[in-house]
LUMGU-548031 format. One record per atom (N, C-alpha, C): x, y, z; atom name. Coordinates in nm, 2 decimals, always signed. Layout:
// LUMGU-548031
east: X, north: Y, up: Z, atom: CA;
...
***
This chain:
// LUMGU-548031
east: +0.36, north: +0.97, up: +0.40, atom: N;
east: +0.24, north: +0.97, up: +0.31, atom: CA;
east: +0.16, north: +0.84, up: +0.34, atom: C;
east: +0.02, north: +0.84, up: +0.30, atom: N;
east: -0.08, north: +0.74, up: +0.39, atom: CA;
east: -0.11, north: +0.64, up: +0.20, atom: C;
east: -0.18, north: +0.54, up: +0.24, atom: N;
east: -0.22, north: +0.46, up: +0.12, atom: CA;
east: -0.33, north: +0.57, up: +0.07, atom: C;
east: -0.46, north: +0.62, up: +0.14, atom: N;
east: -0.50, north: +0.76, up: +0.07, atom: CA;
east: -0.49, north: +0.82, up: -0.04, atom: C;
east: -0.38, north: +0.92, up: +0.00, atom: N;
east: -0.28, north: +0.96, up: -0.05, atom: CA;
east: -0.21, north: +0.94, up: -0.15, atom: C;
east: -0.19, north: +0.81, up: -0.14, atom: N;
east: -0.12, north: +0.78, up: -0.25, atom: CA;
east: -0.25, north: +0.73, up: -0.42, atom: C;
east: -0.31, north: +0.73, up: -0.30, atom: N;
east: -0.45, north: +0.69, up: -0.44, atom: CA;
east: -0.49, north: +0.84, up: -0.53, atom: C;
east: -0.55, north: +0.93, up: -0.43, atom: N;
east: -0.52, north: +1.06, up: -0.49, atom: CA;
east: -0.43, north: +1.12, up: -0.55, atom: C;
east: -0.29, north: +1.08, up: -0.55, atom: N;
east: -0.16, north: +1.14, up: -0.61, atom: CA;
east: -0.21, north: +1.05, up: -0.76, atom: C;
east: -0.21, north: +0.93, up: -0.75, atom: N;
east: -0.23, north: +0.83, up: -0.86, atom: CA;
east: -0.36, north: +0.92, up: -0.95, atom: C;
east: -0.45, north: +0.94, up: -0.91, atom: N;
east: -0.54, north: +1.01, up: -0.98, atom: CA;
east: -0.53, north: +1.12, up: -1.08, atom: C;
east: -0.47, north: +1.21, up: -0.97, atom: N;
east: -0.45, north: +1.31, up: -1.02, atom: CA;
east: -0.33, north: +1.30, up: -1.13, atom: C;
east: -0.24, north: +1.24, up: -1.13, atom: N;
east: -0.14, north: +1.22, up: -1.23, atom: CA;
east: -0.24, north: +1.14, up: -1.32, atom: C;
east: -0.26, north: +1.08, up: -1.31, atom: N;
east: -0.36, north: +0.99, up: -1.47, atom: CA;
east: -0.49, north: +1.14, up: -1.51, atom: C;
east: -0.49, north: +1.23, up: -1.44, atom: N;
east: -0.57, north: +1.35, up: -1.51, atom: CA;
east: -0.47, north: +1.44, up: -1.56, atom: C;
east: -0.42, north: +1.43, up: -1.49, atom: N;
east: -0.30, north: +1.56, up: -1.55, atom: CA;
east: -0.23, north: +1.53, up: -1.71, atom: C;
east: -0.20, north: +1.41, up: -1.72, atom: N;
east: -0.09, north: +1.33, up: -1.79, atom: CA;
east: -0.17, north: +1.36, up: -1.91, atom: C;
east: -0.30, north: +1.31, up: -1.96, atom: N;
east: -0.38, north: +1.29, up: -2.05, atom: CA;
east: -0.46, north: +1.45, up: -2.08, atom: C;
east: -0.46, north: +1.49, up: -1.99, atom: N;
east: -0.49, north: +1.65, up: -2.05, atom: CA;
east: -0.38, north: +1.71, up: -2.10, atom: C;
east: -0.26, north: +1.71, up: -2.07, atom: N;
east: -0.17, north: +1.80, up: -2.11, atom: CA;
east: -0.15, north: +1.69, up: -2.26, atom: C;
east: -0.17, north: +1.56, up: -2.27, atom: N;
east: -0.15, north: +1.51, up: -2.40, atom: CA;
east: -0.22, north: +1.56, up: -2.49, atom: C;
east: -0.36, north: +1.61, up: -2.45, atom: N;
east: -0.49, north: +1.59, up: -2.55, atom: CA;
east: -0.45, north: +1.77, up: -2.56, atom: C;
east: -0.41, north: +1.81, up: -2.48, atom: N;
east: -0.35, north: +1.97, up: -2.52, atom: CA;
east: -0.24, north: +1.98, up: -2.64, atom: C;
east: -0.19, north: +1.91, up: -2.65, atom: N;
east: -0.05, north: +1.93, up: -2.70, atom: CA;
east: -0.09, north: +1.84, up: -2.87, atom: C;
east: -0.18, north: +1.76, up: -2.86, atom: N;
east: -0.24, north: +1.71, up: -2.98, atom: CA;
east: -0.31, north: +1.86, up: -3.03, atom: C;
east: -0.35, north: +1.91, up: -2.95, atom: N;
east: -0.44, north: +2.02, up: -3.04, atom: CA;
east: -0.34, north: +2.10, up: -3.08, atom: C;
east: -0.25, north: +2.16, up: -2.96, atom: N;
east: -0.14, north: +2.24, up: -3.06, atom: CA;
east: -0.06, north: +2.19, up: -3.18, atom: C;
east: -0.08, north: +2.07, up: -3.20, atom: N;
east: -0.03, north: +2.01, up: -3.32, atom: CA;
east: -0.11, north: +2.01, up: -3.47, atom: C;
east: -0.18, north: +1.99, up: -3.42, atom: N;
east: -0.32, north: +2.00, up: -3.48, atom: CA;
east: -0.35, north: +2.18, up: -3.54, atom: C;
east: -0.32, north: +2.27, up: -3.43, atom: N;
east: -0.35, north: +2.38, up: -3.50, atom: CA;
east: -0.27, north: +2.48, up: -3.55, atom: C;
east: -0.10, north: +2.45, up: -3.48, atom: N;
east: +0.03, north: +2.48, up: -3.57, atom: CA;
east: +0.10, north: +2.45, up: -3.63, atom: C;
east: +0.08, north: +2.31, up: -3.67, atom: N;
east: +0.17, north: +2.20, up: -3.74, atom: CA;
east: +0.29, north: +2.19, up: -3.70, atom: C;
east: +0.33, north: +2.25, up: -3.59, atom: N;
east: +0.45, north: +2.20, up: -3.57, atom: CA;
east: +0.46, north: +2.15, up: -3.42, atom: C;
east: +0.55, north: +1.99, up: -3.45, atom: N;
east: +0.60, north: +1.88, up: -3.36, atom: CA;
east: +0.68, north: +1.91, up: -3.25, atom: C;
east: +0.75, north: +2.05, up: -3.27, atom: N;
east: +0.83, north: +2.10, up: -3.18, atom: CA;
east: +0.77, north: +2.12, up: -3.06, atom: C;
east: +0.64, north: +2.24, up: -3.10, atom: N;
east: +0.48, north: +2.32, up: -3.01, atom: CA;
east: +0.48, north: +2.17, up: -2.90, atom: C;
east: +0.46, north: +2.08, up: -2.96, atom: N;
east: +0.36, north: +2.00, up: -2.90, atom: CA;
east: +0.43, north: +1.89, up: -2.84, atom: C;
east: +0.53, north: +1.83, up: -2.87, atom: N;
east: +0.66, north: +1.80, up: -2.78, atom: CA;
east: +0.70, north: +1.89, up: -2.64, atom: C;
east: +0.70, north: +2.04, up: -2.70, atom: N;
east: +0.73, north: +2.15, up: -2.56, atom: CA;
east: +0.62, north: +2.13, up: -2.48, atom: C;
east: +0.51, north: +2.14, up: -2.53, atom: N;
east: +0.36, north: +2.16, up: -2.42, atom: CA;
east: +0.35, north: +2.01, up: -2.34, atom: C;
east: +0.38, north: +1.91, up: -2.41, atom: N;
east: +0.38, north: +1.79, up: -2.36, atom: CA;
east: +0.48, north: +1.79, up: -2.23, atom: C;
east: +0.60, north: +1.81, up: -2.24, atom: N;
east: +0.70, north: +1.83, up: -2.15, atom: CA;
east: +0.68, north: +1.89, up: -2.06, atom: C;
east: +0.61, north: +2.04, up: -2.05, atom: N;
east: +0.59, north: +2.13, up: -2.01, atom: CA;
east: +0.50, north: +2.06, up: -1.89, atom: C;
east: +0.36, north: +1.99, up: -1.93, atom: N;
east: +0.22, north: +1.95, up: -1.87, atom: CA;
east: +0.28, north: +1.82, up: -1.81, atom: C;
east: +0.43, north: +1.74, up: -1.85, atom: N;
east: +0.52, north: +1.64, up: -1.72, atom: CA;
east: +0.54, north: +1.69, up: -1.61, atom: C;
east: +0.61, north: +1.77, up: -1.62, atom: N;
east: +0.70, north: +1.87, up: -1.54, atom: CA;
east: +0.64, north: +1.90, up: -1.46, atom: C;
east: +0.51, north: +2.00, up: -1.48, atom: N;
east: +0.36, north: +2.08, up: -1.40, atom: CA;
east: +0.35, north: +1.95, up: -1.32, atom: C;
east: +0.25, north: +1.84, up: -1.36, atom: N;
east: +0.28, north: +1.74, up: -1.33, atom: CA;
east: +0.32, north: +1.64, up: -1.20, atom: C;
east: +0.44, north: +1.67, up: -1.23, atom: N;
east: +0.52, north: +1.60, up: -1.16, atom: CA;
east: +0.59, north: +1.71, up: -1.01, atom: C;
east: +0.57, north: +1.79, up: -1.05, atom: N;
east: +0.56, north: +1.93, up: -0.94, atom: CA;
east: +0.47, north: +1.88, up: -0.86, atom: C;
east: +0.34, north: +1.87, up: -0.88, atom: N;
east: +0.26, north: +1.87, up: -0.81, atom: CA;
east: +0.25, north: +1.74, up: -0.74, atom: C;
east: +0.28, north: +1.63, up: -0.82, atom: N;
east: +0.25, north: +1.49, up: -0.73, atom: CA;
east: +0.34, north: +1.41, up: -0.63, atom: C;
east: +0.49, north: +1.44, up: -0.74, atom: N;
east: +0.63, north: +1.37, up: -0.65, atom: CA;
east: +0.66, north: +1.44, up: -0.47, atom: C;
east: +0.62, north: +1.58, up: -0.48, atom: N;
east: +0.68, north: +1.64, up: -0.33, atom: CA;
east: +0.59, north: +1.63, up: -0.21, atom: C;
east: +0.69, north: +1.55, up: -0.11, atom: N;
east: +0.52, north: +1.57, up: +0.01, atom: CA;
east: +0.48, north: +1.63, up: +0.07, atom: C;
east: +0.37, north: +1.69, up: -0.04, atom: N;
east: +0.30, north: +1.83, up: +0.00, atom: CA;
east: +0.23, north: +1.79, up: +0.12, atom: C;
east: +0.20, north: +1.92, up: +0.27, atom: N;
east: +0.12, north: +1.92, up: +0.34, atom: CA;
east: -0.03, north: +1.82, up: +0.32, atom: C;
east: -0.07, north: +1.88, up: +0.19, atom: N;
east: -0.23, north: +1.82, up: +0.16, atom: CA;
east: -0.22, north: +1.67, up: +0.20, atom: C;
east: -0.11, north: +1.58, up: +0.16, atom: N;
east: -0.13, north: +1.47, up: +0.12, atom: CA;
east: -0.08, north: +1.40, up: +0.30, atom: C;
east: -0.10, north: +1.44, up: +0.35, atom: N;
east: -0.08, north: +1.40, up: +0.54, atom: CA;
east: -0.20, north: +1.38, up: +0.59, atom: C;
east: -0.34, north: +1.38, up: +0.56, atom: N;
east: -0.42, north: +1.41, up: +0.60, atom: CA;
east: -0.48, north: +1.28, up: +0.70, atom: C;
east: -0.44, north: +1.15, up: +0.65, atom: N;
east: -0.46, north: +1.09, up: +0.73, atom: CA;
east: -0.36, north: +0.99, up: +0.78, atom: C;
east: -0.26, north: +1.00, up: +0.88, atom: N;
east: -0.13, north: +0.94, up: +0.90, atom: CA;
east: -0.15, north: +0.79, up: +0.91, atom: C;
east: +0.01, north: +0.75, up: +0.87, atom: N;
east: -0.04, north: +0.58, up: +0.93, atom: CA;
east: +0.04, north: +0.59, up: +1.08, atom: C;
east: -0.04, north: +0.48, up: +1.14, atom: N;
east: +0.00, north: +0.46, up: +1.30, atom: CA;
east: +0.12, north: +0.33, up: +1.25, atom: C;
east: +0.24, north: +0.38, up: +1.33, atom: N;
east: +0.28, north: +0.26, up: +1.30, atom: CA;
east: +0.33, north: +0.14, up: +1.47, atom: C;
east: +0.32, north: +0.03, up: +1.43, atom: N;
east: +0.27, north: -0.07, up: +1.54, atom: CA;
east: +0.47, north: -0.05, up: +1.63, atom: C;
east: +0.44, north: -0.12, up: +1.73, atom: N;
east: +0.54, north: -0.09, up: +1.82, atom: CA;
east: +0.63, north: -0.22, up: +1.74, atom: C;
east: +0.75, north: -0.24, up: +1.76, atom: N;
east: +0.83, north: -0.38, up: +1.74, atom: CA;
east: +0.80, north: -0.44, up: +1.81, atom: C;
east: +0.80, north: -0.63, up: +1.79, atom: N;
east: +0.76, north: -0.73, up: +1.87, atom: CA;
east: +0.90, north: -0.75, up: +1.94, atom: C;
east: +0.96, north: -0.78, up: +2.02, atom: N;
east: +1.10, north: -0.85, up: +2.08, atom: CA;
east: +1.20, north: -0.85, up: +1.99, atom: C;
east: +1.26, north: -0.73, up: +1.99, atom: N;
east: +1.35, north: -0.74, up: +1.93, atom: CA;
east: +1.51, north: -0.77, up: +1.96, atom: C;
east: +1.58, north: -0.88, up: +1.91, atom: N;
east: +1.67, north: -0.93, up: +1.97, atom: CA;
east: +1.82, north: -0.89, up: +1.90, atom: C;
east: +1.89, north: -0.80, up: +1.99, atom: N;
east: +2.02, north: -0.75, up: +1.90, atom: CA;
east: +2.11, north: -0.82, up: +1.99, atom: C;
east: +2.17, north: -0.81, up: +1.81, atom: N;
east: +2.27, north: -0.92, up: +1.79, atom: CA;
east: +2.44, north: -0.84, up: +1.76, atom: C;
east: +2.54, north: -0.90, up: +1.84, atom: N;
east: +2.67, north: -0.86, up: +1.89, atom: CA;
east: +2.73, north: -0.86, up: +1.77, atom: C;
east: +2.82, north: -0.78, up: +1.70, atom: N;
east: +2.92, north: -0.84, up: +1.58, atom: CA;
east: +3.01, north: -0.91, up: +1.65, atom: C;
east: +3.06, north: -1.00, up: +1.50, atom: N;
east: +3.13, north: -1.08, up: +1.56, atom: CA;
east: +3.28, north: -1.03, up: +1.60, atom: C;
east: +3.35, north: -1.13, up: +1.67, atom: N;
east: +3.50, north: -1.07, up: +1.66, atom: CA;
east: +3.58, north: -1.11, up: +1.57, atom: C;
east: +3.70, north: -1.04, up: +1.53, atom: N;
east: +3.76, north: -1.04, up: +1.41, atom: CA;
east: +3.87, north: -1.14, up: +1.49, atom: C;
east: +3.89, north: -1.23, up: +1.36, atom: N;
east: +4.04, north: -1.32, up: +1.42, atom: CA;
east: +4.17, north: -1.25, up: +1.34, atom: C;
east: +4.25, north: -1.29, up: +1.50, atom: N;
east: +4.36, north: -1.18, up: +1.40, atom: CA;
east: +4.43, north: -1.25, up: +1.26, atom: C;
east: +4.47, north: -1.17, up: +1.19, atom: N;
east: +4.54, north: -1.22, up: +1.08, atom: CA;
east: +4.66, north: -1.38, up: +1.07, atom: C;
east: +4.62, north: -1.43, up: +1.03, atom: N;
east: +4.69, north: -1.59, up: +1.03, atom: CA;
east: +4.68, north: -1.63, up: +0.91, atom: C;
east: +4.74, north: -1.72, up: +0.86, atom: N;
east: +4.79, north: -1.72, up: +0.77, atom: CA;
east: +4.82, north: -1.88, up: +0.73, atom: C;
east: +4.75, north: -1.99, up: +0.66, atom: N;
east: +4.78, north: -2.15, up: +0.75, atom: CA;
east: +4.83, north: -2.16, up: +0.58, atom: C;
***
């Protein structure tokens, strides 16, 4: 996933989040019950979070290139000394 991407994902969760709030205030609002509106809340995470956390196709659209390594120097482990005991 690209910085893009991640700005769009960011978006769309700060729209998502706040609608399903302002939903779930209304079902509270028009059934009186905290249950309603707790479920629809949870519900509009969930929806949510379906949509933003998995990387979906859409969100590839613009890849990062990533740079080659400079000199990279690998390094030997060490050797084990055998067991002694001073």
């Amino acid at each position: 996933m690209d910085w893009s991407s991640l700005n769009i994902e960011e978006k769309m969760l700060h729209f998502i989040l706040p609608l399903w709030a302002i939903l779930s205030m209304a079902s509270v609002y028009l059934t009186s019950s905290y249950r309603t509106m707790v479920g629809i809340y949870v519900l509009g995470v969930v929806i949510g979070l379906i949509i933003v956390v998995p990387d979906w196709p859409y969100f590839y659209r613009s890849p990062l290139s990533w740079n080659e390594p400079l000199g990279v120097e690998i390094v030997q482990p060490r050797q084990s000394l055998p067991n002694s005991h001073r």
